[in-house]
ZATOR-238177 format. One record per residue: x, y, z of N, C-alpha, C in turn; residue in one letter. Coordinates in steps of 0.02 Angstrom, whole numbers, plus 50000, padded with zeros to 5 digits. Example, Ala and Ser with C-alpha at 12.3 -4.5 7.8 and 13.67 -1.06 7.14 Angstrom:
BEGIN
506604971650390506154977550390506604983550390A 506424988850354506844994750357506455000250394S 
This chain:
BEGIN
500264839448860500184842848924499534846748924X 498984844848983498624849448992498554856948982X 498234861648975498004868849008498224872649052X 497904865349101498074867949183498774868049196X 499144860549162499814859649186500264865749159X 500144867749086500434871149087500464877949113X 499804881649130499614887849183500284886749251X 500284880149251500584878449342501394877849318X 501574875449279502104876349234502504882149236X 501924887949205502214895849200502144898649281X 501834898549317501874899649385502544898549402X 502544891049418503304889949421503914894649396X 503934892449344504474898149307504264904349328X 503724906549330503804915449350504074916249407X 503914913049443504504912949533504904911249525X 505124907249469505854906249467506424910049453X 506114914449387506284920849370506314926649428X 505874925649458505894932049521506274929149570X 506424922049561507134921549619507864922549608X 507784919549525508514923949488508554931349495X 508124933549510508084941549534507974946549478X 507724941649430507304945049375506794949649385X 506664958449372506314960949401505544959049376X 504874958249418504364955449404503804955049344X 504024963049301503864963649250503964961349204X 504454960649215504904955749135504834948149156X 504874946949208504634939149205503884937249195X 503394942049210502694942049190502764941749118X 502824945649074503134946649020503374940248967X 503804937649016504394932248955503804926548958X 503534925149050503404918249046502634917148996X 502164923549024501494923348961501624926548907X 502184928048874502214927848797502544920748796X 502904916948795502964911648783502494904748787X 502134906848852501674900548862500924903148803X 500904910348792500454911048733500644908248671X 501254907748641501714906748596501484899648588X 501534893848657501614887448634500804886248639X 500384890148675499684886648671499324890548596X 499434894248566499194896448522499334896848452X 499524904548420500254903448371500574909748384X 501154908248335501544917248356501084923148338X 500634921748281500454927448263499884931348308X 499684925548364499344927148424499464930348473X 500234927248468500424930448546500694936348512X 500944938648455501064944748442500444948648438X 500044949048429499334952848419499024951948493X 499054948448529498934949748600499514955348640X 499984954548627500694959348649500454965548634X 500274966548558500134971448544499314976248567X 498964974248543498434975448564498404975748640X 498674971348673498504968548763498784975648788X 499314976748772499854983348811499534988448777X 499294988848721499104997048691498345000748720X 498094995248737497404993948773497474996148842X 497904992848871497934995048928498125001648957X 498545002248908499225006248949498765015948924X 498395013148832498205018748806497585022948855X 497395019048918496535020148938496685025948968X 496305029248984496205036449012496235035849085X 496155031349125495815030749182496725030049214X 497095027149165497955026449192498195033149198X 498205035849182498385043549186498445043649258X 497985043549316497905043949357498385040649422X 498755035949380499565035449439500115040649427X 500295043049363500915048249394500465054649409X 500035055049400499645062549416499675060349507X 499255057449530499425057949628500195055449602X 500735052749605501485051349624501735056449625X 501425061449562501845068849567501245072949610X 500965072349633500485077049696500875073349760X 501105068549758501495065549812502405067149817X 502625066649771503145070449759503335078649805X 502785081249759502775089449769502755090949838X 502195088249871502005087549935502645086949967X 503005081349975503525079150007503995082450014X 504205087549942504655092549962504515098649984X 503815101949999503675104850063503785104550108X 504055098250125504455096250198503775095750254X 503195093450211502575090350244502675084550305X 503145079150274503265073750337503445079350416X 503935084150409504265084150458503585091150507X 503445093350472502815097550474502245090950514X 502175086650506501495082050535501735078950584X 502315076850594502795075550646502725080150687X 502795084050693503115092050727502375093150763X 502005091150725501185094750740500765090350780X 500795084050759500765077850800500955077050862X 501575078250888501965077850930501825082050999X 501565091350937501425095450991500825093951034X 500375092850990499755089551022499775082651101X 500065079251050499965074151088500795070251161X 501295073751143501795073851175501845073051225X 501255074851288501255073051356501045067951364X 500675064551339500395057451336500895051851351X 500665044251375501285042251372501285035051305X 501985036451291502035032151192501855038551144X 501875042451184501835048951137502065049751046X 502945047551065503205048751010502945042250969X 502675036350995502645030350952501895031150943X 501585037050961501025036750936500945041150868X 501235045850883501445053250829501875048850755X 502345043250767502585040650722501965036350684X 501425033250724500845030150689500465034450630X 500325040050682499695044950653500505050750597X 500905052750601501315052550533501215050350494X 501245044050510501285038450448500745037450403X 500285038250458499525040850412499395045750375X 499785050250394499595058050352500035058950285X 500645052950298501285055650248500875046050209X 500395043750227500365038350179499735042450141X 499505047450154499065048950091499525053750054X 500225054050060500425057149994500805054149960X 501085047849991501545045249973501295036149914X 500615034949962500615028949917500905023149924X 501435020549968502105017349974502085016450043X 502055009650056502165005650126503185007250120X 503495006850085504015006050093504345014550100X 504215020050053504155027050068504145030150105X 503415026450157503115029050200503605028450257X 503855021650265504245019950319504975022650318X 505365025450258506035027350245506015033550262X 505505036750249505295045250276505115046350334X 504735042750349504635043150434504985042550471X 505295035950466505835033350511506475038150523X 506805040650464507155043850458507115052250504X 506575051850517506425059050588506125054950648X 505665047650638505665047350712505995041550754X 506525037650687506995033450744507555037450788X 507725043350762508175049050798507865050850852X 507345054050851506975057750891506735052250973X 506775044850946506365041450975506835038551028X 507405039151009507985036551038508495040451066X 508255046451043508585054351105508025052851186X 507505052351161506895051951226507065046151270X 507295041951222507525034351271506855029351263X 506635030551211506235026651189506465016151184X 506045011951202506045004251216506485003251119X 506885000551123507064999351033506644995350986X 506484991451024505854987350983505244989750970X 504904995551039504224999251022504425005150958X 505135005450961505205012550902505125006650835X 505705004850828505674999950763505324996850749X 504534993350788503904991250782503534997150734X 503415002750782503095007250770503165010850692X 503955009650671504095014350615503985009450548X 504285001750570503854997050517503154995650505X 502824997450554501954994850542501815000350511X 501865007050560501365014650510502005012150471X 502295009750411502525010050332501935008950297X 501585004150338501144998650298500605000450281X 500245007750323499705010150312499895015650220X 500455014250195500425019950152500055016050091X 500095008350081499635005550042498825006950051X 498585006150088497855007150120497405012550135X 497935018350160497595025150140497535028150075X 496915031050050497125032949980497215039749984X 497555043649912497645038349880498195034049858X 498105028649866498765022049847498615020049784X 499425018349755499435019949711499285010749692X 499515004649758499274999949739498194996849712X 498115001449770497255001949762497195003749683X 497485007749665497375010149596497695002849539X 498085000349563498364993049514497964987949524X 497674987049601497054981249599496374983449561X 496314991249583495854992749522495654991549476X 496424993049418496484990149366496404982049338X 496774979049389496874972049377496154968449377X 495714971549420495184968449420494314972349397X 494734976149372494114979749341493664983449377X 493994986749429493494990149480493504998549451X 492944999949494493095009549503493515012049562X 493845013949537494605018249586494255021249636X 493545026749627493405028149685492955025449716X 492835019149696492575014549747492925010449784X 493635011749785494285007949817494195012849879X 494515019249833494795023149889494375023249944X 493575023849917493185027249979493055019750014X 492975014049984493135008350050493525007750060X 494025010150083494705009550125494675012350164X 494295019450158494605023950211494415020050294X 493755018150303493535014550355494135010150382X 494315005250366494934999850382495395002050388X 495795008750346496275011650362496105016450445X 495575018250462495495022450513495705018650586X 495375011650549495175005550598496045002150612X 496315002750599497015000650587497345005450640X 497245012850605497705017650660497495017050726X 496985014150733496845017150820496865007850841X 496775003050820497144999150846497624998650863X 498005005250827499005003350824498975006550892X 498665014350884498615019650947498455014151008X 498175012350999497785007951071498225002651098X 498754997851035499194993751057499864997351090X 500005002851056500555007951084500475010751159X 499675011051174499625016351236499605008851288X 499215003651277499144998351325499844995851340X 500414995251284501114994451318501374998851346X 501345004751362501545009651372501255012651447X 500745008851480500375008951509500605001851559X 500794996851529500894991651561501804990551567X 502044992751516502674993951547503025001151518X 502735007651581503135014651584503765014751537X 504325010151573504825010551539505085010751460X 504505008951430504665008651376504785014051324X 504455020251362504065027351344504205033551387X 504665034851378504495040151443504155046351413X 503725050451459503285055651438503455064051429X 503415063551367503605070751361503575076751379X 503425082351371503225088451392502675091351366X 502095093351414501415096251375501735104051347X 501555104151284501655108251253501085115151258X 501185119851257500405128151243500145125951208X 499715130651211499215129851135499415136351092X 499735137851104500065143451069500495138751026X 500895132351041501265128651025501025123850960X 500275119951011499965117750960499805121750921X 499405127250917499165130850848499565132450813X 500145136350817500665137950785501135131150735X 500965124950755501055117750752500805116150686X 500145119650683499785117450615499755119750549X 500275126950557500415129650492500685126750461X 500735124550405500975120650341500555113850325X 499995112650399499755105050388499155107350361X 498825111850396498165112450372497875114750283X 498585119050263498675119650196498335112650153X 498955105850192498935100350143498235098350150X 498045096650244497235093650272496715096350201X 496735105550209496195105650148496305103950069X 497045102550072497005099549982496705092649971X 496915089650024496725081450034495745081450037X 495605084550064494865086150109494615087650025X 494885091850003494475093949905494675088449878X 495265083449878495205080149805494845073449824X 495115071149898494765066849905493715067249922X 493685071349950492925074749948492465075349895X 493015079449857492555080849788492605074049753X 493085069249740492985061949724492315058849753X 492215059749813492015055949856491095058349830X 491135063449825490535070349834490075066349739X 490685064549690490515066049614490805071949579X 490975076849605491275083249567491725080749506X 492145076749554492825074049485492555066949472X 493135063849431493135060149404494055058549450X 493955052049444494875051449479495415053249449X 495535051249368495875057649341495735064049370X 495235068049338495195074349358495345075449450X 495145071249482495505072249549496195073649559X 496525069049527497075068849534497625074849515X 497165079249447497515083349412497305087949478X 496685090149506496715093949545497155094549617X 497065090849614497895086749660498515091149653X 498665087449585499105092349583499225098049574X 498785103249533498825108149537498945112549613X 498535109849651498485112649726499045111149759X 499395107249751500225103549776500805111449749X 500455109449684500865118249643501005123549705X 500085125249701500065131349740500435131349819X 500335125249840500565126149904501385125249906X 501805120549861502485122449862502645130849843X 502445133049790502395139349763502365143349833X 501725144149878501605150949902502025148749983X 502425143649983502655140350031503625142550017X 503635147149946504345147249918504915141049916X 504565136349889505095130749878504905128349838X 504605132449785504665129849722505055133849657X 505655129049667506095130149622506425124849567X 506575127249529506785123249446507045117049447X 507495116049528507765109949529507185105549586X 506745109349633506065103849643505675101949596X 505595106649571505035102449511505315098249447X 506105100549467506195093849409506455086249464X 506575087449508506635079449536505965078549572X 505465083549572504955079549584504585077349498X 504745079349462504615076049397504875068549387X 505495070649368506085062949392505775056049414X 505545059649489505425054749518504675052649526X 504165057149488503765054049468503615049349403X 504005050749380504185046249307504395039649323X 504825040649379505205033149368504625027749424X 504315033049454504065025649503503215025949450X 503165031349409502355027849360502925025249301X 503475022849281503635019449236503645010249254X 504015010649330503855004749364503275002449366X 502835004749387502295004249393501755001849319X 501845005349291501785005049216501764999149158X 502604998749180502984991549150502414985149211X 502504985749281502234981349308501464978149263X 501074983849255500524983549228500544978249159X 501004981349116500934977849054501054971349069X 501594968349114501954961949118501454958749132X 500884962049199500314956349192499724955649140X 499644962749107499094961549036499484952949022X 499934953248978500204944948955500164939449002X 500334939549054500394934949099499634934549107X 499074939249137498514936249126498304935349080X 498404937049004497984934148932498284925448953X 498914925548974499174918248975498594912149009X 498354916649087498294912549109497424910249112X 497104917049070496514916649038496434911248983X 496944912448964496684904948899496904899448937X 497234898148982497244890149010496494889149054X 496384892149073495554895149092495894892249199X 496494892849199496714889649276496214894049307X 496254901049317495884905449384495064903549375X 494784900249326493834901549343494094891949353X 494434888249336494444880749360494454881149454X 495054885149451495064885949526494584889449562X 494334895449529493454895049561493194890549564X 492834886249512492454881749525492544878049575X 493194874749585493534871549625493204873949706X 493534879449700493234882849793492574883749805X 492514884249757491474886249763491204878549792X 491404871749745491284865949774491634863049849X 492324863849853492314863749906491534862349965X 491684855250008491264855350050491314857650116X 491854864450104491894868650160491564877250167X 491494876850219491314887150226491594891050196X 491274894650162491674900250127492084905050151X 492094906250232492514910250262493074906550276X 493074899650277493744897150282493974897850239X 493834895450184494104896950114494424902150086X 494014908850108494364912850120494894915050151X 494914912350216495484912550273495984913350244X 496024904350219496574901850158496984905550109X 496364908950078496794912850002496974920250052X 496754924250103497164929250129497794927450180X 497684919050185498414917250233499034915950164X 498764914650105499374916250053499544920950024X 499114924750050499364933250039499664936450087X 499584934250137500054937550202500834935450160X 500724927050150501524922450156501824927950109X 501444930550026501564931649967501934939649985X 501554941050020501994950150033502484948150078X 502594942850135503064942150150503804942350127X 503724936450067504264935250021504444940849962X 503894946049939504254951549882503804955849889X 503844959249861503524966549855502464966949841X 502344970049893501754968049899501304971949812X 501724975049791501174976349727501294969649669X 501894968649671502204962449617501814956449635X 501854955349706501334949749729500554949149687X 500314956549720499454956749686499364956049638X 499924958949596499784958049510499664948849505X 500294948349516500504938849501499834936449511X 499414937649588498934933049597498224937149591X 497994941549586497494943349559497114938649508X 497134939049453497004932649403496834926749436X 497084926149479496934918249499496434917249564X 496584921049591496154923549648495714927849654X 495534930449615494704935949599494194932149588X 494324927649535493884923649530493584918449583X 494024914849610493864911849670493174916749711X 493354924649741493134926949764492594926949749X 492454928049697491774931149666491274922949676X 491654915949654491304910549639490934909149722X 491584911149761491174911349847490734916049871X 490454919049826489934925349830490174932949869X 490874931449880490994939149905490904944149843X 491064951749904490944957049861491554957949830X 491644961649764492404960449726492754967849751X 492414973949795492694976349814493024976649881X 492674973849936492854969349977493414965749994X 493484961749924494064957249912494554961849899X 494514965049857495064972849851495524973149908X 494974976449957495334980149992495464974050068X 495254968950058495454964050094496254960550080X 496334961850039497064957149983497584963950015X 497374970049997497964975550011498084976750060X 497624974450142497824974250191498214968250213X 497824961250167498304955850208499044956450176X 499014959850117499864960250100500014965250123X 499884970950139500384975450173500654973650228X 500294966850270500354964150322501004960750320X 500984956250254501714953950222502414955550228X 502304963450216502884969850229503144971650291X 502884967350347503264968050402503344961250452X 503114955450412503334950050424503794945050419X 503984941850448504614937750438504574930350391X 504974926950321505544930950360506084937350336X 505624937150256505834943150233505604949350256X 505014952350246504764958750270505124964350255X 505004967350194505164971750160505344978150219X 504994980150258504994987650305505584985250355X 505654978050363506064976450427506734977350403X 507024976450338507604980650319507634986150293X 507174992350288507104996950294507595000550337X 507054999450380507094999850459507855000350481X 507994993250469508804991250493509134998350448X 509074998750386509695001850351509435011250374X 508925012250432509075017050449509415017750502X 509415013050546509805014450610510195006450623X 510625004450596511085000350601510984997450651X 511035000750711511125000050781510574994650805X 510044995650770509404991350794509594982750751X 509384978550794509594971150765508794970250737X 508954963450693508344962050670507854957550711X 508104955050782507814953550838507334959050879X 507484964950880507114969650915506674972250866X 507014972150790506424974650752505764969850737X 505844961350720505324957050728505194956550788X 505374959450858504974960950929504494965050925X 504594970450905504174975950869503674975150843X 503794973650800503354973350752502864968250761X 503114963350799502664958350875502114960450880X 502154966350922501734970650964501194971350914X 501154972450857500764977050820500374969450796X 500924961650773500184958350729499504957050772X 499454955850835498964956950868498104960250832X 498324967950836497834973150800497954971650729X 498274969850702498314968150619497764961950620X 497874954450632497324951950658496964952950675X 496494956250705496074958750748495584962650679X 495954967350638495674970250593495364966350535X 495804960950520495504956250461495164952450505X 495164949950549494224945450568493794950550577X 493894955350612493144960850588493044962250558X 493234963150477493304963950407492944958450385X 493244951150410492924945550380492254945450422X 492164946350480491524944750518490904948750498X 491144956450473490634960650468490954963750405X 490704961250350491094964750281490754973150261X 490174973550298489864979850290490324984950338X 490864984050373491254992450382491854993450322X 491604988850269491974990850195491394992650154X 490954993450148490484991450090489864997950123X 489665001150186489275004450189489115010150167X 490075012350150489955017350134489995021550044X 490055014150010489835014649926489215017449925X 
């Protein structure tokens, strides 16, 4: 058996494993220690195991996922979501799609603490499918609205996936974050703009709230502006050179401290389930990592991902089609599982391609984490669309893929201007 066959071999089996419902790490894991095992010898694939995971996992630059998970944590139990909601709302409430606009721009504010297309949407939803459906809100513009802003929690940084494509592909973290922010901006006000034009074309869907004082609004912003300037220093001073993304991150958290602290809700049992629970999602995370160190040493020695460059580079087609291609199997790929498990799996195989078609490799980054977050609310799995359901029963999964309708429009719309003009990612490195 070939190289290749066998690279395509372990593919196989690794989806196979992830359809037995094997979690993705451990099938990364079983299938490239074994396929190292038979292309090499044991004493290889044990000294790759070893070395591959101690290498990785030992680097300094990893530190930097549970440090933001627990700045995201901390944050959260400030009761920040319901605070940006609240503040959002006051502002913009007379408008009409008000509340489905306030659930967008939420989703934005609670995805730079959260990291998590799926987080983002369980927290949100959870204050504005109630809220949205006391007003008499359309069921499909709410359940649209609360699955798409999920999706922005990958894309705003900092995410904690940007930080795994990072890794996976050898980039600088704050050269992720700071090309994202553009596309992520570019995203919200598409959503804003698809929300207000339905809302505009059919009233009913929205009815319009009450203009609130400005006594209302200002009073609105206590507890947000706290977080606005922690976010504004870590991401700034990242942005500026001051830190380093570790050191960002630690400053992160420290400032998360102060503001639960002088906010009095920091007590023995927050900071230990926000510990908890930063452990368990950088242990996931973690394990994810190692499963692909092996799985890519695997698929490095069959040499499949630079064959399949070569392959696309010859191709006697355009390179933007080509491209098309490998981000229309990343839409399908977040469709079917979890959009970080996805990137890991195909990173390796698909970076290279990128690079052989002369794109930029950060570019490609942050091109892959939008077309899979896109995944997360598509049918016919779509991770946010049962979210969604298991917050409000009541909504079918017909009104929620109506929904969420509305929104692929501007999701499209964002990746051909991305592909047409790659410089509103890249200008601002």
């Amino acid at each position: 058996m070939s190289m290749v066959s066998m690279a395509l071999v372990g593919i196989l089996a690794l989806f196979l494993l992830i359809l037995l419902k094997m979690p993705i790490s451990f099938a990364m894991f079983i299938v490239g220690f074994f396929g190292m095992l038979h292309i090499t010898s044991p004493m290889a694939a044990y000294n790759i195991i070893s070395s591959g995971i101690w290498e990785q996992l030992s680097a300094y630059s990893l530190s930097v996922i549970p440090l933001f998970i627990f700045m995201g944590e901390l944050l959260f139990r400030s009761g920040i979501t319901e605070k940006i909601f609240a503040s959002a709302y006051a502002w913009i409430g007379h408008r009409k799609g008000s509340m489905a606009t306030t659930t967008i721009l939420s989703s934005a504010g609670f995805a730079a603490v959260s990291g998590s297309n799926t987080a983002t949407a369980a927290t949100v939803g959870t204050i504005a499918l109630p809220e949205m459906k006391k007003f008499g809100y359309h069921r499909a513009l709410s359940a649209g609205s609360v699955a798409t802003g999920g999706t922005l929690g990958v894309i705003i940084p900092p995410s904690a996936v940007l930080i795994v494509i990072a890794l996976q592909a050898e980039l600088a973290i704050r050269d992720l974050f700071i090309a994202s922010i553009v596309p992520g901006l570019i995203l919200v006000a598409l959503f804003v703009m698809t929300i207000s034009y339905l809302c505009h074309r059919r009233p009913e869907m929205a009815p319009v709230g009450e203009r609130s004082s400005w006594r209302v609004r200002l009073a609105s912003l206590k507890g947000v502006l706290e977080v606005a300037a922690l976010f504004a220093l870590v991401l700034g001073g990242l942005f500026a050179g001051w830190f380093t993304s570790t050191e960002a991150a630690a400053v992160g958290c420290v400032g998360a401290l102060a503001i639960v602290a002088l906010q009095r809700r920091l007590t023995l049992e927050v900071l230990q389930e926000a510990l908890a629970n930063a452990l368990k999602s950088s242990a996931m995370i973690l394990m994810l990592v190692a499963g692909a160190v092996i799985f890519g040493r695997f698929l490095t020695v069959t040499r499949l991902p630079f064959l399949v460059g070569e392959w696309a580079a010859a191709l006697p087609l355009p390179a933007v089609l080509i491209m098309a291609c490998v981000l229309l199997i990343y839409v399908i790929g977040g469709a079917l599982m979890d959009a970080m498990g996805f990137l890991i799996i195909s990173i390796p195989i698909f970076f290279p391609v990128a690079l052989a078609l002369g794109y930029d490799p950060i570019w490609f980054g942050i091109m892959v984490c939008i077309v899979t977050s896109m995944g997360a609310i598509t049918p016919p799995v779509g991770v946010n669309a049962f979210i969604v359901k298991s917050l409000d029963p009541e909504l079918g999964f017909g009104d929620i893929f109506r929904g969420v309708g509305y929104f692929m429009l501007p999701y499209l719309a964002c990746i051909l201007l991305l592909l047409a003009i790659p410089e509103l990612v890249l200008f601002v490195l």
